[in-house]
N, C-alpha and C positions, 0 to 999 in steps of 0.2 A: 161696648165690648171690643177690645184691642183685637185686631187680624191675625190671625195664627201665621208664623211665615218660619217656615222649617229652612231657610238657605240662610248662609252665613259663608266665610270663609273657605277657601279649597272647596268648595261645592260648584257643579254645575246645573245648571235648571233646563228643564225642555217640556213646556206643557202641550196637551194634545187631547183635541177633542172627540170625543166619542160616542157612543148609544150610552145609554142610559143602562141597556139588556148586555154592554158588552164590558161593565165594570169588572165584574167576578173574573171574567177571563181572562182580563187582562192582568186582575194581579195573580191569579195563576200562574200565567208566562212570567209575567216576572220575579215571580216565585221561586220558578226552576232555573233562574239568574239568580240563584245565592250570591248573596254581599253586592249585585250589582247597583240597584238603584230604591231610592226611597218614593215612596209613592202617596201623595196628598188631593186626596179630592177636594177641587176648588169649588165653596159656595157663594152663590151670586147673594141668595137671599139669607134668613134668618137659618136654613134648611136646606140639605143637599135635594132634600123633596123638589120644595122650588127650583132649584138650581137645574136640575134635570126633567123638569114641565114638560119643557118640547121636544123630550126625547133624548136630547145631548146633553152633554157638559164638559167641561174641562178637568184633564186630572193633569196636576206638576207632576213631576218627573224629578229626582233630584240623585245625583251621584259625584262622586270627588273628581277631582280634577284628573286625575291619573286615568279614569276608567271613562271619559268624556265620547273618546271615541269609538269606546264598545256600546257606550248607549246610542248614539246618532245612530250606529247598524243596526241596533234592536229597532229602533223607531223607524228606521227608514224600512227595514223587514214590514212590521205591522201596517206602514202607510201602502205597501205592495201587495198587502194582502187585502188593506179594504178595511182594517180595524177603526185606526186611527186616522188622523188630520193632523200635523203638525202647526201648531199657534205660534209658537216661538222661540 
Protein backbone atom coordinates (compact mmCIF):
# COMPACT_ATOMS: atom_id res chain seq x y z
CA UNK A 1 0.00 0.00 0.00
CA UNK A 2 1.35 3.46 -1.36
CA UNK A 3 1.97 6.29 1.68
CA UNK A 4 -0.73 8.81 1.72
CA UNK A 5 1.46 12.25 1.33
CA UNK A 6 -1.09 15.13 1.40
CA UNK A 7 1.94 18.03 0.39
CA UNK A 8 2.42 19.04 -3.08
CA UNK A 9 2.96 22.37 -4.56
CA UNK A 10 2.55 26.07 -2.73
CA UNK A 11 2.20 23.78 0.44
CA UNK A 12 4.24 24.04 3.44
CA UNK A 13 4.83 21.10 6.01
CA UNK A 14 5.70 21.20 9.78
CA UNK A 15 5.32 18.01 11.57
CA UNK A 16 5.11 17.88 15.46
CA UNK A 17 5.06 15.37 18.09
CA UNK A 18 2.78 14.91 20.53
CA UNK A 19 0.57 12.61 23.36
CA UNK A 20 -1.35 10.43 22.04
CA UNK A 21 -4.26 12.20 24.83
CA UNK A 22 -3.38 15.38 23.16
CA UNK A 23 -4.64 14.65 19.30
CA UNK A 24 -8.38 15.87 19.75
CA UNK A 25 -7.02 19.04 21.07
CA UNK A 26 -5.06 19.74 18.96
CA UNK A 27 -7.27 19.77 16.11
CA UNK A 28 -9.60 21.69 17.96
CA UNK A 29 -7.04 24.64 18.04
CA UNK A 30 -6.63 24.26 14.77
CA UNK A 31 -10.09 24.27 14.14
CA UNK A 32 -10.56 27.64 15.40
CA UNK A 33 -7.80 28.46 12.69
CA UNK A 34 -10.34 28.24 9.78
CA UNK A 35 -8.54 27.75 6.45
CA UNK A 36 -5.23 27.79 8.41
CA UNK A 37 -3.69 24.43 8.23
CA UNK A 38 -4.41 20.74 7.16
CA UNK A 39 -3.76 18.29 9.60
CA UNK A 40 -2.38 14.48 8.89
CA UNK A 41 -1.74 11.89 11.50
CA UNK A 42 1.52 10.23 10.61
CA UNK A 43 1.51 6.20 10.86
CA UNK A 44 4.56 4.39 11.83
CA UNK A 45 2.84 1.13 11.60
CA UNK A 46 -0.08 -0.76 9.65
CA UNK A 47 -2.19 1.71 12.55
CA UNK A 48 -2.20 4.95 14.16
CA UNK A 49 -2.86 2.24 17.18
CA UNK A 50 0.70 1.33 16.84
CA UNK A 51 1.96 4.60 15.90
CA UNK A 52 0.96 6.02 19.23
CA UNK A 53 2.17 2.72 21.56
CA UNK A 54 4.35 4.90 23.49
CA UNK A 55 2.24 7.42 24.13
CA UNK A 56 3.37 10.06 21.19
CA UNK A 57 3.29 10.28 17.59
CA UNK A 58 3.61 12.60 14.99
CA UNK A 59 1.00 14.79 13.28
CA UNK A 60 2.07 16.89 9.62
CA UNK A 61 0.96 20.08 9.61
CA UNK A 62 0.35 21.36 6.15
CA UNK A 63 -0.65 25.05 4.92
CA UNK A 64 0.11 27.18 1.70
CA UNK A 65 2.74 29.08 1.21
CA UNK A 66 1.26 32.47 1.89
CA UNK A 67 0.03 31.49 5.34
CA UNK A 68 3.81 29.65 6.43
CA UNK A 69 4.43 32.21 8.77
CA UNK A 70 1.05 32.19 10.72
CA UNK A 71 1.69 28.50 11.24
CA UNK A 72 5.45 28.74 12.67
CA UNK A 73 3.43 31.15 15.39
CA UNK A 74 0.65 28.63 16.06
CA UNK A 75 3.39 25.94 16.64
CA UNK A 76 5.82 27.87 18.17
CA UNK A 77 2.44 29.00 20.66
CA UNK A 78 1.86 25.25 21.31
CA UNK A 79 5.67 24.28 21.74
CA UNK A 80 5.40 27.33 24.80
CA UNK A 81 2.79 25.85 26.07
CA UNK A 82 4.01 22.21 26.35
CA UNK A 83 1.66 20.63 23.65
CA UNK A 84 3.87 19.93 20.94
CA UNK A 85 7.70 19.26 19.94
CA UNK A 86 8.59 20.52 16.65
CA UNK A 87 10.11 17.40 14.21
CA UNK A 88 10.71 19.51 11.30
Amino acid sequence: MERFDPGGPGLVERSVMLARADVAFLRYVLEAHEGLVFMHVEERGSSAREHFADGSGVVRLFATESLAGELDALVADLEAEGLVTLVR
